[in-house]
C-alpha positions as CSV (number, residue, x, y, z in Angstrom):
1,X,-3.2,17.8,-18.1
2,X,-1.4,15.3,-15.7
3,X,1.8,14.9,-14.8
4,X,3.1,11.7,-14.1
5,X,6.7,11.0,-12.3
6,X,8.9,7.5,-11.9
7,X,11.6,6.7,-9.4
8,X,13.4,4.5,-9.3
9,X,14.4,3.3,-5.4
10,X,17.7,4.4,-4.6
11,X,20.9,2.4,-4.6
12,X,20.3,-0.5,-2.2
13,X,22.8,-3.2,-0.2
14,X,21.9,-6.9,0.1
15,X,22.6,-8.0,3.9
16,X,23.6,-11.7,3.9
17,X,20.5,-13.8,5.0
18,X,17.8,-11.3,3.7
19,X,15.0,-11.5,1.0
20,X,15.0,-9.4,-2.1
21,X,11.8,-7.4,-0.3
22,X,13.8,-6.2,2.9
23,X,17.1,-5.0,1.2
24,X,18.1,-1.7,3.0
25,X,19.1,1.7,1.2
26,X,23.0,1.4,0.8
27,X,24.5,5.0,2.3
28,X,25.3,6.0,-1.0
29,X,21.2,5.5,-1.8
30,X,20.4,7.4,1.2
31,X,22.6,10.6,0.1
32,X,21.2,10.1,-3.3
33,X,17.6,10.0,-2.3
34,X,18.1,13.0,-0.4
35,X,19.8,15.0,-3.2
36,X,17.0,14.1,-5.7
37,X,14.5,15.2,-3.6
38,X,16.5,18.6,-2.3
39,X,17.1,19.3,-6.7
40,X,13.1,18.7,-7.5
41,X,12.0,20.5,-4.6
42,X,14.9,23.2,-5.7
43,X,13.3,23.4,-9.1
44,X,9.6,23.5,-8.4
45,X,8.8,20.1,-9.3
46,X,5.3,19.9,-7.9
47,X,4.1,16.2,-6.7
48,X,1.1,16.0,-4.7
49,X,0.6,12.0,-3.9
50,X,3.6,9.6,-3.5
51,X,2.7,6.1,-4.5
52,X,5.6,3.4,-3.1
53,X,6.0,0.0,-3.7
54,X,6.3,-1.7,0.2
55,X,9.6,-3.1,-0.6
56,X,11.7,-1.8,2.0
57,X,14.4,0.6,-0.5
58,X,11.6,1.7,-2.5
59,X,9.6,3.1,0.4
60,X,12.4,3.9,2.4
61,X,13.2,6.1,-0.8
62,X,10.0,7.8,-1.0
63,X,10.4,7.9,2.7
64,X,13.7,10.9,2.1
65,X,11.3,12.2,-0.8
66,X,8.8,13.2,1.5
67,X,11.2,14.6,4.7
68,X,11.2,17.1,1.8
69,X,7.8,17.0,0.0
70,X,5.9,16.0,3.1
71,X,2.8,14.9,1.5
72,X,0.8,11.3,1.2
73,X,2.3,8.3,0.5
74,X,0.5,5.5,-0.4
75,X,1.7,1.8,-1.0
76,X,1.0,-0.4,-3.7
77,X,2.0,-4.4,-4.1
78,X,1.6,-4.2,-7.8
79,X,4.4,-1.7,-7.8
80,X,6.8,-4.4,-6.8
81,X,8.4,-6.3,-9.5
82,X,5.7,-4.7,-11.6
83,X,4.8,-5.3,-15.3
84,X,3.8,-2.1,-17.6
85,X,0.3,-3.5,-16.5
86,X,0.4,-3.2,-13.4
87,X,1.5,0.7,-13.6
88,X,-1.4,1.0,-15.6
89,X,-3.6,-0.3,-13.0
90,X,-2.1,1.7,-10.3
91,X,-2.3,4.7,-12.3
92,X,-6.1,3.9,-13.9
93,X,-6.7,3.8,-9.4
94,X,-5.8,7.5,-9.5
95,X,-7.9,10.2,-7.8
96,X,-8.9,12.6,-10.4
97,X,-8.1,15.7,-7.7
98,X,-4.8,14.9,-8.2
99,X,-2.4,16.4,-11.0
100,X,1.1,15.2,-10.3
101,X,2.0,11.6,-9.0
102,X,5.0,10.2,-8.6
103,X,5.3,6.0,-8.3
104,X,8.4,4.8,-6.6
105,X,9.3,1.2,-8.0
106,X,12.1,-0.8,-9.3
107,X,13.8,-1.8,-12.7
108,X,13.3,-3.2,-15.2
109,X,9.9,-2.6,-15.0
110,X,10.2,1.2,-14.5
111,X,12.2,1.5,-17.5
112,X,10.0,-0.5,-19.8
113,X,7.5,1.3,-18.7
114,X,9.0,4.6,-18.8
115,X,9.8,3.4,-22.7
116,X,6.4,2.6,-23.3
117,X,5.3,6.2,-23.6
118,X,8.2,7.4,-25.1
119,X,10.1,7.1,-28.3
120,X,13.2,8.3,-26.3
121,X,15.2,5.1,-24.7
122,X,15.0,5.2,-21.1
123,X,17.0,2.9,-18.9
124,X,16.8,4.1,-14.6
125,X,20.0,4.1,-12.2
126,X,19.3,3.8,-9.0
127,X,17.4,6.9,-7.7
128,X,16.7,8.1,-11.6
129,X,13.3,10.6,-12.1
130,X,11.6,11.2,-15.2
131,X,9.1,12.8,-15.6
132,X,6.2,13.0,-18.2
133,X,3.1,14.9,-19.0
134,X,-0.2,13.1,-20.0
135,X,-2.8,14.7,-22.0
136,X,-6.0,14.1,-20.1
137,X,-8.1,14.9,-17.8
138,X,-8.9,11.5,-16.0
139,X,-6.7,9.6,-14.7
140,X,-8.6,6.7,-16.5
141,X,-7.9,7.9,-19.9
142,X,-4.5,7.6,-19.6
143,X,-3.9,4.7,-22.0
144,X,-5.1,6.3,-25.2
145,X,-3.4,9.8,-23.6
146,X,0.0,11.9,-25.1
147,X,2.6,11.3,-23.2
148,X,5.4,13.4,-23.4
149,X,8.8,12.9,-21.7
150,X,9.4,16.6,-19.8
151,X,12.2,15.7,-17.8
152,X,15.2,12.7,-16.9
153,X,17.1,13.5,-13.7
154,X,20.3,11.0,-12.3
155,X,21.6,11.8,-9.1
156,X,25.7,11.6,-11.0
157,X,24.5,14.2,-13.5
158,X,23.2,16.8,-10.8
């Protein structure tokens, strides 16, 4: 059994002059990122492995996570902008060892993709978790895998 976890980056400003990949946290993503991470650690949400896309709010993101997880992080390109496909690939990439991963990317993708394995309808604010678990026992089987949805979490609801 896996369990697999999405972020979405927290809330993020857009500085005159400055491409879509550099946009800073906003403060009000910054004291959402650190309250997500202080209510999973708070209820023994285990993540071993943080994989980021290297767009500047979504690592910056996982970033506060890990001032509270302090674990790996890992960055991935195909987490930017990314298509269901491209989670799949990351996830597919996946060391075995590991049992709980969270990926730290950006909507819409996250939310199709989050939909994808569940009949419930997801759609991400800024700094939204879910979380599901994945029947398997290789990361590479996780396409024909159960996937059940085990938690939602948004930082106005907590």
């Amino acid at each position: 059994m896996k369990t697999l976890i999405l972020v979405r980056h927290a809330k993020s400003d857009w500085p005159e002059n400055t491409d879509d990949f550099d946009r800073p946290l906003a403060e009000k993503g910054l004291h959402d990122a650190k309250k997500m991470s202080h209510f999973l650690k708070a209820n023994n949400i285990i993540i071993e492995k943080f994989l980021s896309s290297p767009a500047l709010r979504a690592l910056s993101t996982c970033e506060i996570f890990n001032q509270v997880y302090e674990i790996e992080i890992e960055t991935d390109r195909k987490l930017y902008n990314a298509s269901e496909k491209n989670f799949e690939s990351v996830i597919f990439g996946l060391n075995d060892d590991l049992n709980s991963v969270a990926l730290f990317s950006h909507n819409n993708g996250i939310s199709n993709f989050a939909n994808s394995m569940s009949e419930d309808l997801f759609m991400f604010p800024t700094c939204g978790v879910a979380g599901f678990q994945i029947d398997c026992d290789s990361w590479s089987e996780f396409e024909n895998a159960k996937k059940k949805p085990i938690f939602f979490y948004e930082p106005k609801k907590i």
